[in-house]
N, C-alpha and C positions, 0 to 999 in steps of 0.2 A: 418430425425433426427436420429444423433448417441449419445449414451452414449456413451463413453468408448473405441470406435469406433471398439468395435470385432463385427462383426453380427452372430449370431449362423445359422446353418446350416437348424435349421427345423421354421416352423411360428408357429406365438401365433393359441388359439384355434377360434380364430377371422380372423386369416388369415393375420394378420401384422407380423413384422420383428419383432423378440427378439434380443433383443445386450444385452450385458454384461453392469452390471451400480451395483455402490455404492448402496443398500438401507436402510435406519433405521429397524431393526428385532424388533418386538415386541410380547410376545407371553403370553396372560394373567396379564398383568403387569412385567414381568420380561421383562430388555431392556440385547438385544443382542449386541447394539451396533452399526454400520455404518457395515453390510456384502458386497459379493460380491453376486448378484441375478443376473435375467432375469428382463429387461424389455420389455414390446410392445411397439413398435414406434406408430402405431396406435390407440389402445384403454388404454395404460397406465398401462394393467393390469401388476402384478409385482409376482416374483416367485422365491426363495430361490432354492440354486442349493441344491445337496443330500449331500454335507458334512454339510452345515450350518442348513437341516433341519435334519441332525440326531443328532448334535449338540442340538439344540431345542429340538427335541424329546426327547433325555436323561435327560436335565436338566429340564422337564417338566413331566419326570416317578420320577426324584429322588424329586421333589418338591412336587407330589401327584396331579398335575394338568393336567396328560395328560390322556384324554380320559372323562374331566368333563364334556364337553358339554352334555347337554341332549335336545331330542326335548321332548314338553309337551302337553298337547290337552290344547283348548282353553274351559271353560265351564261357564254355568249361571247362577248365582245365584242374584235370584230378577230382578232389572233393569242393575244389573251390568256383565262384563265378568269377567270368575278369570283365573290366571297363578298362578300354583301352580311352588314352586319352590323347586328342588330335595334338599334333605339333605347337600349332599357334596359340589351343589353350596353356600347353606345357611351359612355355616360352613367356607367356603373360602370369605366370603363376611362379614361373623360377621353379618349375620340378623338372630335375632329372632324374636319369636313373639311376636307381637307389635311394630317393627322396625320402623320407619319409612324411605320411599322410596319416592326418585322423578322420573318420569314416563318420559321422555320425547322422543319425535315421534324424529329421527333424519335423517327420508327420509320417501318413501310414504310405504315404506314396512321394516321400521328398527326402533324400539324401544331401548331407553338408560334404565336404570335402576341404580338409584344413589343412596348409602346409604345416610340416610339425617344426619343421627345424630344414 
């Protein structure tokens, strides 16, 4: 299977062909648009070439969103687990306390987290 029908020179980290293909950019909620990336014939994974992620990168320093992920420990209190959530994601999300959140599992190892109101 081609995209676009370029095949790049080296393989994905799976060991499939990357070709050149259209993809949808999304980075935060900010849409980039229809770019030009890598895809893998193989395993589908997909990859933004180095103009279109400095691109992102810039318009994701001058927005104050680049570098917000944070990892968090899991902890317990009572019967329940908590995820405490960093300031600057709370802040970019509009949750305070007392928010309310909907929780949902969206694979066996990927949580959603939806402001509800």
């Amino acid at each position: 299977m081609k995209r676009n029908g370029k095949v790049l020179p080296y393989p994905c980290r799976c060991g499939g062909t990357l070709v050149k293909a259209p993809m949808q950019v999304e980075y935060f909620g900010v849409d980039f648009g229809i770019r030009e990336g890598h895809v893998c014939t193989r395993c589908g994974d997909e990859y933004l070439t180095d103009e279109v992620w400095q691109e992102v990168e810039d318009k994701a320093k001058e927005l104050g969103l680049f570098g917000i992920e944070r990892k968090v420990k899991v902890r317990k209190s009572g019967n329940s687990l908590v995820v405490s959530i960093p300031p600057e994601i709370a802040r970019y999300l509009g949750i305070k306390k007392e928010s309310l959140v909907s929780l949902v599992p969206t694979g066996k190892r990927k949580i959603e987290i939806e402001v509800a109101g």
